[in-house]
N, C-alpha and C positions, 0 to 999 in steps of 0.2 A: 504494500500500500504506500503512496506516495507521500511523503512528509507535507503536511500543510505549516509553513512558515507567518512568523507574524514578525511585524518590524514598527520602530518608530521611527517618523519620517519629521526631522528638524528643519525650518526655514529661517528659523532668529540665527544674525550673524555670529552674537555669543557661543551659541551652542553649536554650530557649524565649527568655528573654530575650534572651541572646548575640543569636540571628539576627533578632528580629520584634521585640524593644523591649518585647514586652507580660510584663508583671510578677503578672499577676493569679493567684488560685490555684487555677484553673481554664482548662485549656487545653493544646493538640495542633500543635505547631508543625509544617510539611511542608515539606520542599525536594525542589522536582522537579528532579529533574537530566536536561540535555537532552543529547539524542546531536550536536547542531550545536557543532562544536568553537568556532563565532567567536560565541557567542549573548552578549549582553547579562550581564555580573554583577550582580545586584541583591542587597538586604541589610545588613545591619550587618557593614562590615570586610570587604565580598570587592571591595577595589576591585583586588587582584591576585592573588587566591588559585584553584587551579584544584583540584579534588576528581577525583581518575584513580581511575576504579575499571577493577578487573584480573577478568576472566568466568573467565579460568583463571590462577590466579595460580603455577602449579608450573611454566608452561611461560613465564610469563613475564620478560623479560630486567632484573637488577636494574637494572643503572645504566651505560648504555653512551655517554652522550652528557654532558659540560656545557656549558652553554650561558652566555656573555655576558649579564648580565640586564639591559645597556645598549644592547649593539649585537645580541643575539640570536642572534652569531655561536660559533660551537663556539672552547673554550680551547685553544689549542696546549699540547703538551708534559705534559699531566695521565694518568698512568698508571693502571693496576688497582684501586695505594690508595689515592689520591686519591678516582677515583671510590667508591670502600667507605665511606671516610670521608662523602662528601658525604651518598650512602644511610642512613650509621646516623644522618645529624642530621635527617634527616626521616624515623627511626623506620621505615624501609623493610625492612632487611633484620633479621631473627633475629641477636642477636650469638651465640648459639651456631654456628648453622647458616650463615652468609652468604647464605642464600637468601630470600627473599619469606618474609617472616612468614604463614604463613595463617589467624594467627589476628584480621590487618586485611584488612578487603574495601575499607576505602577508604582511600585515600593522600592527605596533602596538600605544598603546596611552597610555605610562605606568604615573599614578600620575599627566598628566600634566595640564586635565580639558577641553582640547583640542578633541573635537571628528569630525568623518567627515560624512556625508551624503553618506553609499556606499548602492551599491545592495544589500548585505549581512554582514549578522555578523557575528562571529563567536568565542564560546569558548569553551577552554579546556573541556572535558566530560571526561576525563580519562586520566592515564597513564599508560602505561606499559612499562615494561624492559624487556628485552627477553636478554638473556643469557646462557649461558651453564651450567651442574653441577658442574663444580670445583669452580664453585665461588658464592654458594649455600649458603656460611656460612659467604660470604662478602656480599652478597647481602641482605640477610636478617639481618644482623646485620646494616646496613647503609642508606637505602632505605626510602624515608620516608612513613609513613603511610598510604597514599594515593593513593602509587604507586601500583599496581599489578604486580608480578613478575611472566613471563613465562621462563619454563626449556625448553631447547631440547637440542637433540642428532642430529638430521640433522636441520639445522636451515632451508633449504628453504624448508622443507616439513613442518614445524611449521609456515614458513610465507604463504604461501600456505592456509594454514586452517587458521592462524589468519584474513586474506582477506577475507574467505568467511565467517565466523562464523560473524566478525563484520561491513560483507557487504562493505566495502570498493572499491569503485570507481577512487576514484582520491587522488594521493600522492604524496603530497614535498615532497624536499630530497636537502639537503644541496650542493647548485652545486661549490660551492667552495670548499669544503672537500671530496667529493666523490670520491671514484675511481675508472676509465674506466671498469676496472675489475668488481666492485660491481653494476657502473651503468647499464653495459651488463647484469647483472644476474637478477634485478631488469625488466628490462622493457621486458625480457621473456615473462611475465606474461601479457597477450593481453585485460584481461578484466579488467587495470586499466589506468586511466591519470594518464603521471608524469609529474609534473610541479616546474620549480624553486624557492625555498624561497628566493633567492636571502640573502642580508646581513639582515634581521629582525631580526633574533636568536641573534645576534653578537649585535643589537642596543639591545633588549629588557635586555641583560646584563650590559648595560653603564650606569644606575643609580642603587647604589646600595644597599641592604638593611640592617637595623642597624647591624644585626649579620656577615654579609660580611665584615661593615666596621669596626667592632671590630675584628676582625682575621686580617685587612690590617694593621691598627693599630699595634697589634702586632710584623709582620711581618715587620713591617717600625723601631721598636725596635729593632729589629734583626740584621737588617743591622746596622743599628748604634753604635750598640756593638760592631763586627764586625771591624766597622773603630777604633775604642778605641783600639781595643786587636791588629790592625794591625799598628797602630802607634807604639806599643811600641816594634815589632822585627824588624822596617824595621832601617837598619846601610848602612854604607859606603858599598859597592858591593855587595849589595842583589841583587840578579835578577827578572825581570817579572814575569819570571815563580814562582819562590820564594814565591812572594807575593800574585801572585793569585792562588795557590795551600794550603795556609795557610788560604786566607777568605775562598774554598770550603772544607776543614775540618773543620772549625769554624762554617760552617751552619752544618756540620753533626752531627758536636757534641751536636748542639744546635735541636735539632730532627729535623731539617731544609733540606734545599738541595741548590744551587745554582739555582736562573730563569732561570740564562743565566750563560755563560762561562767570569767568570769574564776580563772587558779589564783593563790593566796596562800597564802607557803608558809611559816612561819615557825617562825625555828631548825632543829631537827634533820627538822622535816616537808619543809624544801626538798631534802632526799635523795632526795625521790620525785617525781621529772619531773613527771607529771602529778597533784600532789595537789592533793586536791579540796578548798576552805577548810574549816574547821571552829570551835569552836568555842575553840581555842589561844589565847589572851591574851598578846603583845608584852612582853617581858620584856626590860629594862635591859641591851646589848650583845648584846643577839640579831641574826640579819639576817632580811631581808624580801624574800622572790623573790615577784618580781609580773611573773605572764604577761596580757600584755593585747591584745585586738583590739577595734576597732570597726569595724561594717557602714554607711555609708551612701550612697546614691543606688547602693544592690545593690552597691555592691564593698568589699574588705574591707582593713585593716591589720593589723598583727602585731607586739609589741615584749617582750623582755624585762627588766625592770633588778632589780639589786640595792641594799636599802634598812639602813641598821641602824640602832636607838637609841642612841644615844649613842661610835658606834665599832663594829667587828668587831674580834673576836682579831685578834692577829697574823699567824698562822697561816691564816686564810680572809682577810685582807686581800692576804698573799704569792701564795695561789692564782689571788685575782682580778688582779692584774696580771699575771699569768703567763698566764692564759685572756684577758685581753682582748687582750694583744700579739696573740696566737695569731690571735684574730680578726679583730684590723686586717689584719694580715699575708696571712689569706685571703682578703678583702675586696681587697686590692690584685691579687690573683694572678686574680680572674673578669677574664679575656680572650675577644675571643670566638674562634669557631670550636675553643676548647679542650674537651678532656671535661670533663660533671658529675665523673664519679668522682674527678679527681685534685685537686679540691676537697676530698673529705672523705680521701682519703689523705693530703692534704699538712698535716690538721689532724691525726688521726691520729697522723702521724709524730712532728710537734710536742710531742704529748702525750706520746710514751715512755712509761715505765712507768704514769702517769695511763692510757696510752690505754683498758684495762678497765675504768674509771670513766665513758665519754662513753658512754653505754647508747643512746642512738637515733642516728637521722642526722643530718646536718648541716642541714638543711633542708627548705623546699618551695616550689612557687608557691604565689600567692595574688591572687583577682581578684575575682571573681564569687564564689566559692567559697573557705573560710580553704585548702584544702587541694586543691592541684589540680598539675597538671602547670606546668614540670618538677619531678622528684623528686632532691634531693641528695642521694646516696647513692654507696657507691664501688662499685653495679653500672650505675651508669649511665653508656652509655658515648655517651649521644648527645653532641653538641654544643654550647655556649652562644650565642646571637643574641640581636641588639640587642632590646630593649624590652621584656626580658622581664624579670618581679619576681619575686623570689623570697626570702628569708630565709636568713642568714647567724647560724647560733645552736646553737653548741660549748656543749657544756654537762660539769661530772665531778661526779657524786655519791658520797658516801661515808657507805656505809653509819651509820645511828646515828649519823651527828657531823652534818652539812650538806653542799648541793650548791650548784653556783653554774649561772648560763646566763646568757649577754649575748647579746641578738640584735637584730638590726636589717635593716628591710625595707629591698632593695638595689633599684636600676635598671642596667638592663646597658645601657651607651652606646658609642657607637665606640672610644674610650680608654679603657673600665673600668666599674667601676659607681661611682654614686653611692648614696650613704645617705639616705634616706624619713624616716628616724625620728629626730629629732634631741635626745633628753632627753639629760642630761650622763651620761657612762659612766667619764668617767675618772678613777673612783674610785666607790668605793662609796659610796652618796649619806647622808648622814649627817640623819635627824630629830631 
């Protein structure tokens, strides 16, 4: 009897890259997922990652087994919550509900030791990139080893034939990236399931591996240069636009690019989280909130500091020591296997009466993408693991006067995290 194969079929550039290496902007990454439980892993990053997907996920049993991820052997002595706990750190169960999320069709269990009791398993058997010719000579030069690159000229007479050549039945497809348009063209095709991966792709990218974090590494240099070389042109009536048109040439020149559109925010416009530079002119004891990231070799950094002309009040200088303790403090508390949430609750606390002031969350990941999993926030009740990056940045604004935000891209290591971003914070930096 013929093997009926299933695959998930990625169109987000992140995740293109993530698995095949290929960067071009043009292109349909595939992963067949094989029903042979011992088959071969190939890929970027699955040298221990297993993708379970669940055919009925309501009858499926959450989390009934842990397993030794040394010796392979079942944990003595680990109860009910235990196992619950391990489920919500690989995003397995609904924290409302305790039951199988049905809103993931696929599961994954990257490094953690953690595995679960499902119907099915399933891993990677292959990759392919499907692409066009003009990107022939980026594709083959970038792609890794593993991967199999298909050419075409009509792509959906090539998807067409790749279905039935490699029997293909049933396909994820990224339903937060996808578009109406693409999903229309996709489910033409009458003799296949499409079914949602929901957010999996996005988790299986949140711990990252050594050569990721040695490019974030760098990229966390960047920016920090970056703030050095922008201390030394910002004067009396420089403007917003000024200064953040000088750090996005400072990334190009540095073979870099901007993550984001640098924000600068100066005086009473640093009340607004996300303000956009303008036209504002640096006035004599004012301050300078400078949000910045750079992109390069596709992964990203993230840093916030506070700058003033010639001093702050007193009054936002007493804030900013009060906010940065706060942060050190929470910076010491990332443990692993602890919840995200009691991160931004323990900042929270901290703040007291301020706390109606810190208007967004404490955080996010950041890799490939400035804004990616995990999410800081005090609903997030998964758990923190080694490698993962993420951003540590309390911020309180006040209305019409000024706001402050110190943030620093962090690494989650066996004893804690380390700080990425190392510009001087301990104090507000004086031009």
């Amino acid at each position: 009897m013929t093997k009926k194969n299933e695959i998930v079929f990625l169109n987000s550039p992140e995740n293109i890259f993530y698995f095949s290496g290929f960067s071009g902007s043009s292109g349909v990454c595939v992963l067949l997922l094989s029903k042979e439980l011992n088959c071969s892993i190939s890929g970027r990053g699955f040298h221990d990652l297993n993708l379970v997907i669940s055919e009925n996920q309501k009858s499926c049993e959450a989390m009934t087994s842990i397993l030794d991820p040394q010796s392979g052997s079942r944990v003595k002595g680990l109860g009910s919550r235990m196992r619950s706990v391990a489920a919500q750190q690989q995003n397995i169960l609904d924290p409302q509900s305790s039951i199988l999320d049905p809103r993931s069709s696929i599961l994954d269990f990257p490094r953690s030791g953690y595995f679960s009791k499902t119907r099915k398993k399933r891993k990677i058997a292959k990759i392919f990139l499907l692409t066009d010719f003009r990107y022939r000579g980026t594709a083959e030069q970038n792609v890794k080893s593993d991967v199999k690159i298909l050419y075409y000229r009509n792509f959906w007479k090539k998807w067409s034939n790749f279905l039935k050549k490699e029997n293909v039945k049933k396909v994820y497809f990224e339903n937060e990236k996808i578009s109406f348009r693409l999903w229309s063209r996709l489910s033409k095709n009458k003799d296949i399931v499409l079914k949602p991966a929901g957010k999996i792709l996005e988790n299986v990218r949140a711990q990252k591996k050594e050569d990721e974090i040695q490019i974030i590494k760098k990229v966390c240099d960047i920016t920090d240069k970056a703030l050095w070389e922008m201390k030394k042109i910002v004067r009396l009536g420089i403007s917003e636009k000024e200064i953040s048109f000088f750090l996005q040439k400072f990334f190009l020149e540095k073979n870099a690019k901007p993550a984001f559109d640098p924000i600068v925010a100066i005086g009473e416009n640093s009340a607004a989280p996300h303000h956009k530079p303008g036209d504002c002119k640096l006035k004599k004891g004012e301050i300078i909130l400078v949000d910045l990231g750079a992109k390069h070799q596709n992964y990203c950094s993230d840093e916030t500091r506070i700058f003033s002309l010639g001093g702050a009040k007193e009054e936002i200088e007493n804030q900013y020591y009060d906010l940065l303790k706060i942060q050190m403090q929470c910076i010491k508390k990332i443990k692993l296997h602890s919840e995200f949430s009691t991160l931004e609750n323990f900042v929270r606390k901290k703040l007291s009466k301020k706390e109606k002031y810190f208007t967004h969350s404490l955080g996010h990941g950041l890799g490939i993408k400035i804004h990616e999993s995990p999410h800081l926030s005090r609903k997030n009740k998964s758990l923190i693991a080694e490698n993962m990056v993420f951003t540590i940045e309390p911020g309180v604004y006040f209305p019409d006067k000024f706001g402050l935000r110190i943030e620093d891209t962090v690494l989650v290591e066996k004893k804690g995290a380390s700080i990425l971003t190392h510009f001087p914070k301990d104090k507000i930096m004086r031009v």
